[in-house]
N, CA, C and O atoms as a GROMACS GRO file, in nm:
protein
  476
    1UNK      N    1   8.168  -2.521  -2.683
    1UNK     CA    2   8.032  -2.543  -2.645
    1UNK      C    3   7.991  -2.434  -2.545
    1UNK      O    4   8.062  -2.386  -2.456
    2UNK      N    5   7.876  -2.407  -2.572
    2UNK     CA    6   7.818  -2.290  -2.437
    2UNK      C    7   7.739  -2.314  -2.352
    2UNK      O    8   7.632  -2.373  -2.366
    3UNK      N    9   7.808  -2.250  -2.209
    3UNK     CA   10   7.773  -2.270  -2.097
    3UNK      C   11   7.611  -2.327  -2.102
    3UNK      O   12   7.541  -2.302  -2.200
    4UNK      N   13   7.571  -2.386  -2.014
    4UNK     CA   14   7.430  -2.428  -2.023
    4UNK      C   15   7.365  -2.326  -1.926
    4UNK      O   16   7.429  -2.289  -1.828
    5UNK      N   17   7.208  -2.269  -1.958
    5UNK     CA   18   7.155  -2.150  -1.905
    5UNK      C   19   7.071  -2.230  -1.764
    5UNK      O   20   7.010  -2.336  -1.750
    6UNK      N   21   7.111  -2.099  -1.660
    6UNK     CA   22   7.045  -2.156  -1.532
    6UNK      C   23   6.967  -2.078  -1.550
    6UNK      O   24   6.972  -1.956  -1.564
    7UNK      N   25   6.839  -2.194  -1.549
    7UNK     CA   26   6.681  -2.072  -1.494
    7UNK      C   27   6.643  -2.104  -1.351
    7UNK      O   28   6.545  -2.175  -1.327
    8UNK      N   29   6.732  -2.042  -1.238
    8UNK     CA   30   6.648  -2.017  -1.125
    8UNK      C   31   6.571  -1.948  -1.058
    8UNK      O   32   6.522  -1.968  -0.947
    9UNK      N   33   6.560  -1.841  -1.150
    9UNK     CA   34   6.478  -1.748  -1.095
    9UNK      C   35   6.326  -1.764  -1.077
    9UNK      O   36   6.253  -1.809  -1.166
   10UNK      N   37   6.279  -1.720  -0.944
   10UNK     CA   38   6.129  -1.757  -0.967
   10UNK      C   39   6.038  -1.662  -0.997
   10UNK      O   40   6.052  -1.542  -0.976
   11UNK      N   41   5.934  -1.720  -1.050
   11UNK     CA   42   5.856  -1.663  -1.129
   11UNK      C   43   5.735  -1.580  -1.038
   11UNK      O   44   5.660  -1.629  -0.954
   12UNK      N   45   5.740  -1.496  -1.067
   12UNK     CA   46   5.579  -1.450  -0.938
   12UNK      C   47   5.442  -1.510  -0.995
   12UNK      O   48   5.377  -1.508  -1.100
   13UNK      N   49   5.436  -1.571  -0.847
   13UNK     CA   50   5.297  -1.626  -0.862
   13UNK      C   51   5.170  -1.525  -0.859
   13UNK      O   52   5.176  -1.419  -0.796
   14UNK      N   53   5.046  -1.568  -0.938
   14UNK     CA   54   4.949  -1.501  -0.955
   14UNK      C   55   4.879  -1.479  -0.765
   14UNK      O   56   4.900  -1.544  -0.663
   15UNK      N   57   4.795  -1.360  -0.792
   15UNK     CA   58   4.746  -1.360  -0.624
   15UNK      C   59   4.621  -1.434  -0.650
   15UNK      O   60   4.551  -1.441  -0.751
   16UNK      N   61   4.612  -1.488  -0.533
   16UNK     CA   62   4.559  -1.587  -0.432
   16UNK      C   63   4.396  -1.525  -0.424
   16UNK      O   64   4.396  -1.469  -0.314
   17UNK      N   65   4.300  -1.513  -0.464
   17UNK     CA   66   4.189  -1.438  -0.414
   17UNK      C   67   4.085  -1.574  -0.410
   17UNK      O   68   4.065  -1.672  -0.482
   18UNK      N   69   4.035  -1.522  -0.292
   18UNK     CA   70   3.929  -1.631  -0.219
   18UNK      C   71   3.784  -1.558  -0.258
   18UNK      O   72   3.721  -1.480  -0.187
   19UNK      N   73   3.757  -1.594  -0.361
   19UNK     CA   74   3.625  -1.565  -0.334
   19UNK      C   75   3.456  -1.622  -0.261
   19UNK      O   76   3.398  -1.731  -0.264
   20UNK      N   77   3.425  -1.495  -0.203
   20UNK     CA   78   3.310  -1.546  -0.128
   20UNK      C   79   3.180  -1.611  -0.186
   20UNK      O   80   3.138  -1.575  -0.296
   21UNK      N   81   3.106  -1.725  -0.099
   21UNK     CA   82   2.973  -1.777  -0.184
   21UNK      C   83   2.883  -1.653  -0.243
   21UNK      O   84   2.832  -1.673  -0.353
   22UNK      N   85   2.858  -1.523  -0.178
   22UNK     CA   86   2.812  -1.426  -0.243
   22UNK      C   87   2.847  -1.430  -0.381
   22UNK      O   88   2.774  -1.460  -0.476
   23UNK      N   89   2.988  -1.392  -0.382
   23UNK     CA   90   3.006  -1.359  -0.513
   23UNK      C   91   3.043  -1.495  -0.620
   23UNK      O   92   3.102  -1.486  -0.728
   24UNK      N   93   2.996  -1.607  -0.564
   24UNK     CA   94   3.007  -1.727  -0.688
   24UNK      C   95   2.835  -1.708  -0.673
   24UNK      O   96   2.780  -1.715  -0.782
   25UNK      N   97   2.782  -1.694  -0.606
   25UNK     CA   98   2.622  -1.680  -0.647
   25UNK      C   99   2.595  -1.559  -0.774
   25UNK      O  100   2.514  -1.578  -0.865
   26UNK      N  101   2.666  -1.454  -0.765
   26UNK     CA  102   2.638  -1.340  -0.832
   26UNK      C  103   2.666  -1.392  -0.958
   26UNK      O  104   2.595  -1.366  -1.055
   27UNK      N  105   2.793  -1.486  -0.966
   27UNK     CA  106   2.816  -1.471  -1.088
   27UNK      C  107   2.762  -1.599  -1.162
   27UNK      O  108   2.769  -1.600  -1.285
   28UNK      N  109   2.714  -1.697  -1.102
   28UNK     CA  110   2.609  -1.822  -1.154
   28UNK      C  111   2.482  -1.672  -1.215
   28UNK      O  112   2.500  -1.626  -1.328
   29UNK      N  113   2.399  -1.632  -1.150
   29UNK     CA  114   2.341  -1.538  -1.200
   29UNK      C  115   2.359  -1.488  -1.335
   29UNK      O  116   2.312  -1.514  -1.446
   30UNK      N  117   2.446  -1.407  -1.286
   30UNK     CA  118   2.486  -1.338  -1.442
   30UNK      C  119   2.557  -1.423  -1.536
   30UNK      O  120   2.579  -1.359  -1.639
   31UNK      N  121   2.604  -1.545  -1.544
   31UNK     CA  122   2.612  -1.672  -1.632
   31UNK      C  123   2.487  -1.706  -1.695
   31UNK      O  124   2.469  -1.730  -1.815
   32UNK      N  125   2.381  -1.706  -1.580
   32UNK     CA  126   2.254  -1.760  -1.696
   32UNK      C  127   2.186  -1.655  -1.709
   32UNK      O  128   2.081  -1.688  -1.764
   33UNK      N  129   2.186  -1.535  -1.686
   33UNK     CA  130   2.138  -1.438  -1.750
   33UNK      C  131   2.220  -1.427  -1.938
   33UNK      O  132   2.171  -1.378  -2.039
   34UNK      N  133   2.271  -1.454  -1.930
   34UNK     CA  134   2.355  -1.510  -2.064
   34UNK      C  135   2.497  -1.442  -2.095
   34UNK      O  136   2.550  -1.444  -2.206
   35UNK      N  137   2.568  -1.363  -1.945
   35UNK     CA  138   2.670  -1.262  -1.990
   35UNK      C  139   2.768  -1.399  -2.010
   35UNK      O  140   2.760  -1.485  -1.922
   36UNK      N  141   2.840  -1.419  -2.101
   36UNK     CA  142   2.943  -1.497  -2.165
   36UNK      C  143   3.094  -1.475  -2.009
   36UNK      O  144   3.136  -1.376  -1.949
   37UNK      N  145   3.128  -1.635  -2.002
   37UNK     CA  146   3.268  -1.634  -1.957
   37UNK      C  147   3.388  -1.534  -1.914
   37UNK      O  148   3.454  -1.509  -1.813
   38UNK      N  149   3.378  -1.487  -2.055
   38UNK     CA  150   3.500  -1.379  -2.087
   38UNK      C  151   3.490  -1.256  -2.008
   38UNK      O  152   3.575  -1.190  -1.950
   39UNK      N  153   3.357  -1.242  -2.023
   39UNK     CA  154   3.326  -1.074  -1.958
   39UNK      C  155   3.335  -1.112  -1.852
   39UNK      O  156   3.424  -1.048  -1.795
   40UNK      N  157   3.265  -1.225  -1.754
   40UNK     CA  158   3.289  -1.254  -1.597
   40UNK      C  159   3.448  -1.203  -1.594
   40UNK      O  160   3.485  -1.098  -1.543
   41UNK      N  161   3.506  -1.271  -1.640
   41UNK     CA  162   3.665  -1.298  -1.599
   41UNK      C  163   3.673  -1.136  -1.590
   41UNK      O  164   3.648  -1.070  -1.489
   42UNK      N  165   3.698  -1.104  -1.667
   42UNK     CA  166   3.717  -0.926  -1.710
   42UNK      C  167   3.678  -0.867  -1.587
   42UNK      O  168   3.754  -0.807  -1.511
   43UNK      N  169   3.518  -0.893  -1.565
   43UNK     CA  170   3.442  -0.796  -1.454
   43UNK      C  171   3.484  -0.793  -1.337
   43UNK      O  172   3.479  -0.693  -1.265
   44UNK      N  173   3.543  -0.937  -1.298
   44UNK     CA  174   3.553  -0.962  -1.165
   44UNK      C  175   3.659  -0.977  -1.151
   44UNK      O  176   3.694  -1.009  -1.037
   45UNK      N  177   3.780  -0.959  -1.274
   45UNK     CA  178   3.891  -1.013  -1.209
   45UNK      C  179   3.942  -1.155  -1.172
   45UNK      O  180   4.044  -1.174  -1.107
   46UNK      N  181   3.862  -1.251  -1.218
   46UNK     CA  182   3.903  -1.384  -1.176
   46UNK      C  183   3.934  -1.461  -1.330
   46UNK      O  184   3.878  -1.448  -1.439
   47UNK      N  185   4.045  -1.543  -1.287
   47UNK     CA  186   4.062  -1.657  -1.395
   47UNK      C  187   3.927  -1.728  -1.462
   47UNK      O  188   3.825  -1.746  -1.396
   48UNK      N  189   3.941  -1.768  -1.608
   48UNK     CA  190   3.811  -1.796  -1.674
   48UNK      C  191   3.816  -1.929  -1.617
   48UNK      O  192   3.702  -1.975  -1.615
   49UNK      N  193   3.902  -2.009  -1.569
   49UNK     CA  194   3.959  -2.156  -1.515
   49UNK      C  195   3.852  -2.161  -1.370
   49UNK      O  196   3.761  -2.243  -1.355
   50UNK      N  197   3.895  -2.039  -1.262
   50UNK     CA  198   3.832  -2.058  -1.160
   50UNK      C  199   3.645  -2.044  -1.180
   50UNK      O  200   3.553  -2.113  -1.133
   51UNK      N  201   3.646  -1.929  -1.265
   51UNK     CA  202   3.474  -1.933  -1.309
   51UNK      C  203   3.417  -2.079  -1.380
   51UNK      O  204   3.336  -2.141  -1.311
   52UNK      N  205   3.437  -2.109  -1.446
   52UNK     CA  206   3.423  -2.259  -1.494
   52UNK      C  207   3.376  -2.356  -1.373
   52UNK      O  208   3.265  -2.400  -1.342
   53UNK      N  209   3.514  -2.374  -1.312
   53UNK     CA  210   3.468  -2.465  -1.182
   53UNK      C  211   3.365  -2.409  -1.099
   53UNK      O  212   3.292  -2.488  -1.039
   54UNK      N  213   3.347  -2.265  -1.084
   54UNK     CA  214   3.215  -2.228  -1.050
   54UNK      C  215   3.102  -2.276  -1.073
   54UNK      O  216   3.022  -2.332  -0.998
   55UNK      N  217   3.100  -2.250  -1.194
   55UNK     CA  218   2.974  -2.285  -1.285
   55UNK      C  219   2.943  -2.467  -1.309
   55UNK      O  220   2.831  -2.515  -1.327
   56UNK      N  221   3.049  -2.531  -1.304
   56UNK     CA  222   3.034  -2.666  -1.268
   56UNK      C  223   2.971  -2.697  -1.106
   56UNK      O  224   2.894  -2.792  -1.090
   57UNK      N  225   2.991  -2.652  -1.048
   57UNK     CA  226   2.941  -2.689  -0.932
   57UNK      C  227   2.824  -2.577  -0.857
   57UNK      O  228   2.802  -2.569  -0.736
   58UNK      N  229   2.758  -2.497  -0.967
   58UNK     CA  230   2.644  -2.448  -0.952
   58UNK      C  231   2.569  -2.500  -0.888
   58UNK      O  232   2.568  -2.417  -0.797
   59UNK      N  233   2.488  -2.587  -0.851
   59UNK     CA  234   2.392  -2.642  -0.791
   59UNK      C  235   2.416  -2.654  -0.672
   59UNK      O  236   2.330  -2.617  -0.591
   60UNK      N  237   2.564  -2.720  -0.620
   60UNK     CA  238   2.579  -2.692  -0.480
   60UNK      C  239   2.577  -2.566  -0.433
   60UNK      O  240   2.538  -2.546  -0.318
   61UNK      N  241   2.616  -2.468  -0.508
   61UNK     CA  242   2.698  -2.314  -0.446
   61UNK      C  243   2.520  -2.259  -0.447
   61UNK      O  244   2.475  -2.214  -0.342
   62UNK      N  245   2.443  -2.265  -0.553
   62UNK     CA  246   2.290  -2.245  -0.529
   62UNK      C  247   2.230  -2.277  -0.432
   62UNK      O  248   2.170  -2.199  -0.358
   63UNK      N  249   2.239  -2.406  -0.416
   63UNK     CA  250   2.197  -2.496  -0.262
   63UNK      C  251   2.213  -2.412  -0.152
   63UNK      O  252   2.133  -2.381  -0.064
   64UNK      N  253   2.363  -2.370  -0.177
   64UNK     CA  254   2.384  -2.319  -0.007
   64UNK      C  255   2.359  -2.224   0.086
   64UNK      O  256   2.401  -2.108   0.076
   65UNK      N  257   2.276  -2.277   0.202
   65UNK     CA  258   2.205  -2.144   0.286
   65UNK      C  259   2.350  -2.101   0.400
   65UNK      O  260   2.382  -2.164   0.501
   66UNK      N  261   2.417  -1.979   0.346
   66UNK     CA  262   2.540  -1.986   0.418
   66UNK      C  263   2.532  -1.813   0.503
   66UNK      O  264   2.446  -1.728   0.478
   67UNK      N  265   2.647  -1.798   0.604
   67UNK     CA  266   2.628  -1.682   0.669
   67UNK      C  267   2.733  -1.590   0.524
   67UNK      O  268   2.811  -1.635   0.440
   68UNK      N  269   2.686  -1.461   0.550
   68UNK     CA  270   2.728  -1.357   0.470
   68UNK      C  271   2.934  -1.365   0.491
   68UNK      O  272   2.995  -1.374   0.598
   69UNK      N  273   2.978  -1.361   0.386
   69UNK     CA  274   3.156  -1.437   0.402
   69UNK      C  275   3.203  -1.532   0.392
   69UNK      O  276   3.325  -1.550   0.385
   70UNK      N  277   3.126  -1.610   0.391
   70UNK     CA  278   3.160  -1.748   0.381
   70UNK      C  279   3.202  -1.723   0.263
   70UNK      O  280   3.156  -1.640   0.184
   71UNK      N  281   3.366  -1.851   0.235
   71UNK     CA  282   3.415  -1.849   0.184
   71UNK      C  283   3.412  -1.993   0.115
   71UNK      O  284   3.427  -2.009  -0.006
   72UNK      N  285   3.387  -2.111   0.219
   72UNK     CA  286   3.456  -2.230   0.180
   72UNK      C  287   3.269  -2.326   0.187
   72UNK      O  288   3.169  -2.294   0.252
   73UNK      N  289   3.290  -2.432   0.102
   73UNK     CA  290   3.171  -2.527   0.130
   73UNK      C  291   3.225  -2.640   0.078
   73UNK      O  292   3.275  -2.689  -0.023
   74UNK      N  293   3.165  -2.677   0.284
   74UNK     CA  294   3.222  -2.840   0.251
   74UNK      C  295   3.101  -2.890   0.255
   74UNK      O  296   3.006  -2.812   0.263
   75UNK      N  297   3.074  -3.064   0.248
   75UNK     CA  298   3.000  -3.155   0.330
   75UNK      C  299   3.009  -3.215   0.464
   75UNK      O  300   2.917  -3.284   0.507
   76UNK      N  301   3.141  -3.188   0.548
   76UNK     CA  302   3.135  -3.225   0.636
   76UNK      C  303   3.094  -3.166   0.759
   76UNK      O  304   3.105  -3.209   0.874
   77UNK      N  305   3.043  -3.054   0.714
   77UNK     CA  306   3.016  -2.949   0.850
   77UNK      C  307   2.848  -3.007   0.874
   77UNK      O  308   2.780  -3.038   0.776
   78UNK      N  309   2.810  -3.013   0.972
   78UNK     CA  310   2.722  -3.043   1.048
   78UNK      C  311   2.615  -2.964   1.049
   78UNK      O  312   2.650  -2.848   1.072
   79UNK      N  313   2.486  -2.976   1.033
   79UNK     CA  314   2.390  -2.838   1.006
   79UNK      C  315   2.333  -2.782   1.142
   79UNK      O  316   2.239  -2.702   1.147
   80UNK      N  317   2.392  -2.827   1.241
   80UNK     CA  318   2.386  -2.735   1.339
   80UNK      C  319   2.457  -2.636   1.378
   80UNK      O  320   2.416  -2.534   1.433
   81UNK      N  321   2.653  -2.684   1.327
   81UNK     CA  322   2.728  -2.568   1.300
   81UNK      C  323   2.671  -2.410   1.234
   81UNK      O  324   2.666  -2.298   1.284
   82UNK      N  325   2.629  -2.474   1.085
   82UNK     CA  326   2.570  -2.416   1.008
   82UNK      C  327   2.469  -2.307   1.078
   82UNK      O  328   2.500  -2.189   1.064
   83UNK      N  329   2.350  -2.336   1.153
   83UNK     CA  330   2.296  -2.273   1.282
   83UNK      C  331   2.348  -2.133   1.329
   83UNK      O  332   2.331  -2.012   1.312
   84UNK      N  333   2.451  -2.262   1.424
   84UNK     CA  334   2.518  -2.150   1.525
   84UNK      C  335   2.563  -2.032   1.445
   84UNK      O  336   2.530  -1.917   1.476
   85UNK      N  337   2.650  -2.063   1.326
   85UNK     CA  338   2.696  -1.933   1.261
   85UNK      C  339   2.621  -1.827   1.250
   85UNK      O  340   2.663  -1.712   1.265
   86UNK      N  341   2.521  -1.854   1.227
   86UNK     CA  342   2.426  -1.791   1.152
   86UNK      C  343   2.356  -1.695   1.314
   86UNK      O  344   2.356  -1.575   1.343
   87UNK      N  345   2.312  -1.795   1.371
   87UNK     CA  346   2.291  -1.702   1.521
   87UNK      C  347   2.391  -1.609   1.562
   87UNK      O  348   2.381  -1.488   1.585
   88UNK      N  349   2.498  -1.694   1.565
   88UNK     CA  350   2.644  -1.570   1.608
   88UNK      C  351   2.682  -1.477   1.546
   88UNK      O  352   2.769  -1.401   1.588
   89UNK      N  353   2.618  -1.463   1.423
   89UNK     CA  354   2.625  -1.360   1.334
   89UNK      C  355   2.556  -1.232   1.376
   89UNK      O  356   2.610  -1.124   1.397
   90UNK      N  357   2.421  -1.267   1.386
   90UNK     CA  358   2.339  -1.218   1.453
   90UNK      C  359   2.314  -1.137   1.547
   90UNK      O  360   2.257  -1.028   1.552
   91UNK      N  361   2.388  -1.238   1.658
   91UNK     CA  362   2.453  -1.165   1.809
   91UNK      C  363   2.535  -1.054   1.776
   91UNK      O  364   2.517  -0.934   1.796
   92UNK      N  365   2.622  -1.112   1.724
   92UNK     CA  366   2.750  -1.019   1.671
   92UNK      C  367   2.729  -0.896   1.689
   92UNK      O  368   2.750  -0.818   1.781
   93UNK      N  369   2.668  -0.887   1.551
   93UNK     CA  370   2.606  -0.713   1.513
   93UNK      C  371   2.501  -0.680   1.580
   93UNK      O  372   2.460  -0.568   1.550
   94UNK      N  373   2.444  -0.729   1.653
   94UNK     CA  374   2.326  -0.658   1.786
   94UNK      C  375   2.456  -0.593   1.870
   94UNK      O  376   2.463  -0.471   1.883
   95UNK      N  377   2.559  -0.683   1.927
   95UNK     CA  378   2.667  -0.630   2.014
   95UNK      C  379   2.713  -0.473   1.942
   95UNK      O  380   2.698  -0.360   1.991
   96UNK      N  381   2.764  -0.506   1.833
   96UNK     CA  382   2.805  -0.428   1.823
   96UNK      C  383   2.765  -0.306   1.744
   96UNK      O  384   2.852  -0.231   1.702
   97UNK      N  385   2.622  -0.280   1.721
   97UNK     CA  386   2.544  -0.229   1.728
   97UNK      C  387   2.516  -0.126   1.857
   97UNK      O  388   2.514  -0.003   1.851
   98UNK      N  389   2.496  -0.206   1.967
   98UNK     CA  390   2.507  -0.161   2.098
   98UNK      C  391   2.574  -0.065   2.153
   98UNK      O  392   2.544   0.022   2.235
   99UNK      N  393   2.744  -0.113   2.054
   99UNK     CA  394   2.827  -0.068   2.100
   99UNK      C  395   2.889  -0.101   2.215
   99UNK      O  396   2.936  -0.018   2.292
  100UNK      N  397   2.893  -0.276   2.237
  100UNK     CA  398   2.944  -0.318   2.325
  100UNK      C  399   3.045  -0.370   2.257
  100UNK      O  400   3.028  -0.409   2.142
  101UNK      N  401   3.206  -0.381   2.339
  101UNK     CA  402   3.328  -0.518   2.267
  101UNK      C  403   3.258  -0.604   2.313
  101UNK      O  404   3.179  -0.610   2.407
  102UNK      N  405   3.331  -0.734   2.165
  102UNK     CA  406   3.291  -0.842   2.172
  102UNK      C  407   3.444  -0.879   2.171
  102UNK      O  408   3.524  -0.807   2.111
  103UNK      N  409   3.488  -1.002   2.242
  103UNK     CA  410   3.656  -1.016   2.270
  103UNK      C  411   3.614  -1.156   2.226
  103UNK      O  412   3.498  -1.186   2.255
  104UNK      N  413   3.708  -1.271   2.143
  104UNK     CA  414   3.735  -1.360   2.090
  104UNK      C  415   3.692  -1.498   2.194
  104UNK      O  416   3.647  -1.604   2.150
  105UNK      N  417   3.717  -1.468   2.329
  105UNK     CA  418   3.682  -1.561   2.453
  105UNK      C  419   3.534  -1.540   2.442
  105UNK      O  420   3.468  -1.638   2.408
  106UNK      N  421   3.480  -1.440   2.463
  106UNK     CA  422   3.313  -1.424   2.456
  106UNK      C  423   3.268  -1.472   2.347
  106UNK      O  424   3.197  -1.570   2.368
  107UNK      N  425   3.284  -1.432   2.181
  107UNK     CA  426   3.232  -1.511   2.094
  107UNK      C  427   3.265  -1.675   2.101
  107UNK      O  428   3.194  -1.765   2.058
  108UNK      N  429   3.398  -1.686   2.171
  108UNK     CA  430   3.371  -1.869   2.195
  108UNK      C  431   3.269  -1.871   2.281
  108UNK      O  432   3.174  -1.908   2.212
  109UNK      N  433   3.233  -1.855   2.380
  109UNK     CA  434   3.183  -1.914   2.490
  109UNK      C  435   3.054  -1.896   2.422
  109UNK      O  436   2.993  -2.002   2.416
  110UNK      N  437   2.997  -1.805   2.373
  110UNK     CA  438   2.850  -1.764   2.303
  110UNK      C  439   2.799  -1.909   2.235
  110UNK      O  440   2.691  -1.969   2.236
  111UNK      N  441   2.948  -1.939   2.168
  111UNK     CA  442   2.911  -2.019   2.057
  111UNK      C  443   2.925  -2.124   2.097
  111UNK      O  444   2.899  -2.211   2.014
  112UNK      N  445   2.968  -2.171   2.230
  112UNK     CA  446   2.934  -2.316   2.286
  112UNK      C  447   2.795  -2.286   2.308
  112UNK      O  448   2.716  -2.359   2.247
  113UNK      N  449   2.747  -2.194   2.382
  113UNK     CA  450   2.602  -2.232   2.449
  113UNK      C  451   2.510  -2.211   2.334
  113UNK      O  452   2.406  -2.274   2.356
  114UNK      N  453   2.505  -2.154   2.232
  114UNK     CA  454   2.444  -2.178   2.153
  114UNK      C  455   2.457  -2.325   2.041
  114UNK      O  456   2.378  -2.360   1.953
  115UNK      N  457   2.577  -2.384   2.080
  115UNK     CA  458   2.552  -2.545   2.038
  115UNK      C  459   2.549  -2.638   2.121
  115UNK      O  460   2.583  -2.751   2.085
  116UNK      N  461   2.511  -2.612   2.244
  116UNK     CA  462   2.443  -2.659   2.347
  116UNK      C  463   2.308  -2.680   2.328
  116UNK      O  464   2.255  -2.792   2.328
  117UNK      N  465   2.238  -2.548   2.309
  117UNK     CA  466   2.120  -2.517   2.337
  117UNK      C  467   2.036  -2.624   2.166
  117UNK      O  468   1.929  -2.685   2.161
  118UNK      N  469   2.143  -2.606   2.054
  118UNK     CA  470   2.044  -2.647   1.968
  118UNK      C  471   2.061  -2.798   1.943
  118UNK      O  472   1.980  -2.857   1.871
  119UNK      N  473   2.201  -2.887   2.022
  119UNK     CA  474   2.172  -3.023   2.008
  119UNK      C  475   2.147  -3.091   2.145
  119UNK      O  476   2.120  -3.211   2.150
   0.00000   0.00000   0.00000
């Protein structure tokens, strides 16, 4: 009888890409502009699996008034969060615009008083 075959080897996993609400907006777009599934996948590089669930949950990802990067959309975030981002964004690139550092302690503290100020 012959040895029985060990498969332990692991397999490489596919990479991980997060895409941003930008680009699930772009591609709801060009879905009902009528470019077919297949070519998304192709164009962008993403599984036809992950575009799908895109396109299923179109209406929310349409809905959403989000800062530029955003990656993730929940319901539990608070629409004043939502706000602040969007102000601190703002700040951000005036700073650094300026050409002033902005250090990780300062964008916290910014971003308390600006969710101070709006609840």
């Amino acid at each position: 009888m012959a040895p029985k075959k060990v498969t332990n080897v692991a397999k490489p996993k596919g990479k991980v890409i997060m895409t941003t609400v930008e680009l699930k907006k772009e591609l709801i777009t060009m879905w009902e502009k009528g470019t077919h599934l297949s070519d998304l996948a192709v164009q962008c590089g993403i599984v036809k699996l992950t575009i799908s669930t895109i396109l299923k949950n179109r209406e929310a990802i349409k809905a959403a008034d989000v800062v530029k990067g955003v990656k993730f959309l929940t319901s539990k975030r608070l629409p004043a969060v939502e706000e602040v981002e969007k102000l601190l964004m703002v700040w951000i690139n005036e700073k650094q615009l300026a050409g002033d550092s902005v250090s990780e302690a300062i964008i916290c503290e910014k971003a308390r008083l600006l969710y101070s100020d709006i609840t």
